[in-house]
N, C-alpha and C positions, 0 to 999 in steps of 0.2 A: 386648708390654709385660709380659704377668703372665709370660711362663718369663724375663722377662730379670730380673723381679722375684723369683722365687722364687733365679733365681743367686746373685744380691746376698745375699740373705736365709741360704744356706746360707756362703755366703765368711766371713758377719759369726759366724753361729754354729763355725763353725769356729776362726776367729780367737779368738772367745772362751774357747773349749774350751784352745789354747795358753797365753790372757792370762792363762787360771785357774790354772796350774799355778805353784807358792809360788816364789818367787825362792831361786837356787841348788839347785833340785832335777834331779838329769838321769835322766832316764828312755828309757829305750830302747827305742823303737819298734820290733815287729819281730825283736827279738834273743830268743830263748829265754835266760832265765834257769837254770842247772843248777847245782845242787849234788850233791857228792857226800859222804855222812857218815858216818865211821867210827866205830862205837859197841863200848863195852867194849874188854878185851884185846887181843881179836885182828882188830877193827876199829881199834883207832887204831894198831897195829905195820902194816894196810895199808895205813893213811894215811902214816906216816913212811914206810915204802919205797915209797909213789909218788911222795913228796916225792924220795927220794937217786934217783931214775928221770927224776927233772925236773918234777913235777908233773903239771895238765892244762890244755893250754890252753881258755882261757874257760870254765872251769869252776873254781868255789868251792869252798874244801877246808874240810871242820871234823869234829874229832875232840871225841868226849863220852864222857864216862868217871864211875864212882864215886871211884877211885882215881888220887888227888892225885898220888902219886910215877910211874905210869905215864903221866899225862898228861904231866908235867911231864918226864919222858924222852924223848919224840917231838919230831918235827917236823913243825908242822902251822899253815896259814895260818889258825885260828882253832880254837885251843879254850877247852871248853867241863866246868866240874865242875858234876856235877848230884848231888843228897840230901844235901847236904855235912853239914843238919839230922840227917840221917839214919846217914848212915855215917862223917860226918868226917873225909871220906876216903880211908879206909882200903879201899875198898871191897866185895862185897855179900858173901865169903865163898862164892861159887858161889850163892846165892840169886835165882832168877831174880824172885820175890814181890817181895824188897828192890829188885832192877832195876825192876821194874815201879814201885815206889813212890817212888822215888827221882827219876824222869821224873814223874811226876807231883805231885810236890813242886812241880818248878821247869818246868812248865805254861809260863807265862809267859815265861821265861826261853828254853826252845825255841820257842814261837809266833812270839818276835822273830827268832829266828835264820835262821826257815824261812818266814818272813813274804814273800810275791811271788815265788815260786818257781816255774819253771814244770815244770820235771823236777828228782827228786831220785830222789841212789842211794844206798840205805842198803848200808854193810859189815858184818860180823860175825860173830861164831863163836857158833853155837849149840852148846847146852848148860853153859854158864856161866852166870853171875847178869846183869850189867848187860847185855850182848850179845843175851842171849835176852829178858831181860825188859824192857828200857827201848825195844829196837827199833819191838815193835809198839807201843807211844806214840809215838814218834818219827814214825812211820809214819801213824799216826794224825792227829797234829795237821797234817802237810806235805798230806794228806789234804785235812783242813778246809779248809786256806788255798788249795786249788785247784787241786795240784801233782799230776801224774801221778807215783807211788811206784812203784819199783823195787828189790825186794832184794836184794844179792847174797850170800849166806852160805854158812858152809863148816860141813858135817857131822862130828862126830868122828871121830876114828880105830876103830877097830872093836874095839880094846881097852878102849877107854873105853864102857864098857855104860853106864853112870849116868848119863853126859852125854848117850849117844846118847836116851835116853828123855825127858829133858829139851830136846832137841835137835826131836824129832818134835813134840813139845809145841808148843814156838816156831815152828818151821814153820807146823803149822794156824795158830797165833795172827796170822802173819806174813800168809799168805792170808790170812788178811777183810781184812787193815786195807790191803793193798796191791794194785796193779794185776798187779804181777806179782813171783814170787819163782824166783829161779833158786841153783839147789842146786849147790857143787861138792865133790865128797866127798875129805876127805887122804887116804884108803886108797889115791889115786888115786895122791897122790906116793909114795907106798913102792913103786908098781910102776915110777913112770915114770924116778925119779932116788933107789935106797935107800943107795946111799953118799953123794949129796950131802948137805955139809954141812944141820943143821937154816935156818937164815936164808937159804939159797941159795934150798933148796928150795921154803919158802914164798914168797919173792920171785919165782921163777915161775909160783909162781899168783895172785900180786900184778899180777905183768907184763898173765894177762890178764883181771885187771879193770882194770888202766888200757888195754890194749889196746880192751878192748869199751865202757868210757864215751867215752875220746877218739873211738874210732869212730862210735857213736853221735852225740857232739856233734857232732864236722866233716859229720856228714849232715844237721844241722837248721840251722849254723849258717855255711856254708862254700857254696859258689857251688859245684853239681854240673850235671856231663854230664845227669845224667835227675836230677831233685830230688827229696829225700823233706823234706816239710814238717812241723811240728808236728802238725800235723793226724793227717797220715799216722800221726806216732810215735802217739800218744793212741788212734786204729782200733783199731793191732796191740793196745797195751799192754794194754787196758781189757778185752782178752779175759780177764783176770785169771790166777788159776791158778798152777802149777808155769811152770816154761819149761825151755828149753832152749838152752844157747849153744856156735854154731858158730864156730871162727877158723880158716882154711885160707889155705894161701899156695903158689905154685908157680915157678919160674923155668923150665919147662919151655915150649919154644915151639913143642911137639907137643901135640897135645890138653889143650890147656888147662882147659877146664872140667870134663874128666874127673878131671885132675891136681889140681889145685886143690877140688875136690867130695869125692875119695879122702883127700886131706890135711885135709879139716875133720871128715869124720865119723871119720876117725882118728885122733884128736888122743888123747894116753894121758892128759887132766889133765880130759877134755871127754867127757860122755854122751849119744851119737849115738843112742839109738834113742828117736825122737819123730813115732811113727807115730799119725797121727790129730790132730796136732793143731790148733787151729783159728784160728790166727794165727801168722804169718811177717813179721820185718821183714828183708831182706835188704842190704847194703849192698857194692858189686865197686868195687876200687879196681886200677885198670890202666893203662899204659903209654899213649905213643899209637899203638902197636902193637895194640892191643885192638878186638877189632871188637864190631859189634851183634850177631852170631850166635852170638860167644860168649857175651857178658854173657845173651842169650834163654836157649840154652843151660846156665847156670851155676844158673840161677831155676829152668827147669824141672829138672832134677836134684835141687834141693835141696827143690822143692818137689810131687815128685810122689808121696810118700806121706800128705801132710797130708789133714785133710777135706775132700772137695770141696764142702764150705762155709767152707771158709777164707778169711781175709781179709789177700792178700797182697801188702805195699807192699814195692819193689823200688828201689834207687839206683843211681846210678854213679860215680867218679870218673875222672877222667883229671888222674895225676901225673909230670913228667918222670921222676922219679925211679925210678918203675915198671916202667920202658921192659922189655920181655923177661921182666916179670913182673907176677902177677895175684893181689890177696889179697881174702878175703871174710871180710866178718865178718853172721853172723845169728841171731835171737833167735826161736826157737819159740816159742809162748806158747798157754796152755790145752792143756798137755800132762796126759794120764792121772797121778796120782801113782804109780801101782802101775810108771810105764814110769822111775822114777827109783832112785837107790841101787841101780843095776845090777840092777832089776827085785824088791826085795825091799822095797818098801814096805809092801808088804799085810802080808809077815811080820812087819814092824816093829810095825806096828798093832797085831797081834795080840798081840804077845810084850807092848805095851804094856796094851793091855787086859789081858789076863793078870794081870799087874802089879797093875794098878788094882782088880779082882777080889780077888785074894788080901788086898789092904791092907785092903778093904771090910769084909773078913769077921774 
C-alpha cells in the first residue's frame, strides 16, 4: 500500500508540475536551445552570408550592432541596435571602450534576447570597436542566464598592427567571460584563395563557421549512430581557453581515417597544431559504408597528441548521402595560446606590452 501510495503521490506531483505551466506557453523538453550571434562589422556580414548559405537549422540567428545603416544592410532573423543613447547610430569609430559601453547601456535589452539559452555562438572581428568591445558583454550576460558561450572570432590581417593590438586585447577579455574562444586568423585567406574576390573569400570562412555550428547542433539535437548529449558538449566546452577547430572530408574509400585526419589537420583556413590540449569534442559523419574500426581509428588519430588527461567526447552519424564518404568535424579546447597565430602569441604579447610600457612612461 505505501510504494502504491508514494506512486500516486509522484503522478499527481507531476501532473502538477505540467498544470502550472501558463496557458499558451510551449516549451521544449529536451531540445537544446542554440543561438548563434553576430556582433559588430564583421559579425553581422557573417550573419548575412549564413543567411544567402541557407541559414542554420534549429538554431536562432541575431545580429547586434552600433551602426544603424550596417545593420539595417544585412540579413538577419533578428536584429538588434545597441548605445543608440550613445552612438546614435552611427557607430563606435573603432572604439572598443564605446563597444563596451554601448552593451552595457542596453543590459536589458540583450538579457531578453539571450534569456533560456542553452548554447550560444558568439561571431566577430576583433580589433574594431563594437565586435571587440560589446562581445565580452554579450558574452557575459549569455553566461549569467546559464548558457554554455562560444566564440568564434577572426584576428586582423597582419597589416593592421593597431587593430591587431586591440584585437589580443579582446581575446583575453573574451577568455574569462567565455567557455571557449576559437581564433581564425585572415592572413590565412591571403595564402589560401589571394585572387579571390574580397566577399568570396570571406564567405569561406563564413562557410566554416556555419559548417561547425550546424555540425555541432545536428550532434546534440539530431538522433546519432553513437550520441553526444548536452552534457557531453558542456565536459568538453567548459574546459575553457583558446580552442582549436578541425573540418576534414574525404571520398577516398582506401584508408579512410588516414584521408580524412590528413584533410583536417590540413585545412589552409584552420590551425592544426593543438598539442597538449585538454578537451576534444569530435563528431564523424559517414555513409553506411563506414565501419566501427574506422570511426575508433579516426578518434585515436585525432586524439593522440592531446593530454592524457584529456576529456574526450566522440559521435557518429550515419547519412545516406555520405555513402563513399567520411567527414569530421572537431573542436580542441584548452589549447596553449602561445600554440595559436601560427605560434606567435607570446611575441604578440610582448610587442603588446611593449606597447603599454612605452605609453606608461
Amino acid at each position: 500500500m505505501e510504494g502504491e501510495g508514494g506512486g500516486e503521490m509522484a503522478e499527481q506531483m507531476a501532473d502538477q508540475i505540467f498544470e502550472s505551466r501558463e496557458e499558451g506557453e510551449e516549451e521544449l523538453f529536451g531540445v537544446p536551445r542554440i543561438m548563434v550571434v553576430g556582433i559588430g562589422g564583421a559579425g553581422n556580414n557573417s550573419m548575412d552570408r549564413l543567411e544567402q548559405l541557407g541559414g542554420l537549422e534549429n538554431v536562432e540567428r541575431v545580429a547586434i550592432n552600433t551602426d544603424k545603416l550596417h545593420l539595417d544592410s544585412i540579413r538577419c532573423e533578428k536584429k538588434v541596435l545597441i548605445g543608440k543613447s550613445l552612438t546614435h547610430g552611427l557607430g563606435t569609430g573603432g572604439s572598443p571602450e564605446i563597444g563596451r559601453k554601448a552593451a552595457e547601456l542596453d543590459r536589458e535589452k540583450l538579457e531578453e534576447v539571450l534569456r533560456d539559452k542553452h548554447f550560444v555562438f558568439l561571431t566577430a572581428g576583433m580589433g574594431g570597436g563594437t565586435g571587440t568591445g560589446a562581445s565580452p558583454v554579450v558574452a557575459e550576460i549569455a553566461k549569467e542566464m546559464g548558457a554554455i558561450v562560444v566564440a568564434m572570432v577572426s584576428f586582423p590581417f597582419e597589416a593592421e598592427r593597431t587593430r591587431r593590438k586591440k584585437a589580443i586585447e579582446g581575446i583575453k577579455e573574451l577568455s574569462r567571460v567565455t567557455d571557449t574562444v576559437i581564433v581564425l586568423e585572415n592572413d590565412k585567406l591571403i595564402k589560401y584563395a589571394p585572387n579571390l574576390p574580397v566577399n568570396d573569400a570571406f564567405k569561406t570562412m563564413d562557410m566554416l563557421i556555419a559548417t561547425t555550428i550546424q555540425g555541432i547542433s545536428e550532434t546534440i539535437t539530431q538522433p546519432s549512430l553513437i550520441n553526444i548529449d548536452f552534457a557531453d558538449l558542456k565536459a568538453v566546452m567548459e574546459e575553457g581557453g583558446v580552442a582549436v577547430m578541425l573540418v576534414g572530408e574525404t571520398s577516398k574509400t582506401e584508408n579512410k581515417p588516414e584521408a580524412v585526419v590528413e584533410d583536417a589537420l590540413n585545412h589552409p583556413l584552420l590551425e592544426a597544431d593543438y598539442k597538449g590540449a585538454k578537451g576534444a569534442l569530435i563528431h564523424i559523419t559517414g555513409g553506411t559504408d563506414l565501419t566501427m574500426k574506422e570511426i575508433i581509428d579516426i578518434v585515436e588519430l585525432l586524439t593522440c597528441e592531446l593530454s592524457p588527461e584529456a576529456n574526450v567526447i566522440w559521435g557518429a552519424r550515419i547519412k545516406k548521402e555520405y555513402d563513399s564518404k567520411v567527414k569530421v568535424v572537431a573542436i580542441m579546447t584548452g589549447v596553449e595560446p602561445k600554440w595559436i597565430f601560427g605560434g606567435k602569441y607570446e611575441e604578440h604579447e610582448e610587442e603588446l606590452s611593449r606597447g603599454s610600457g612605452s605609453s606608461r612612461r
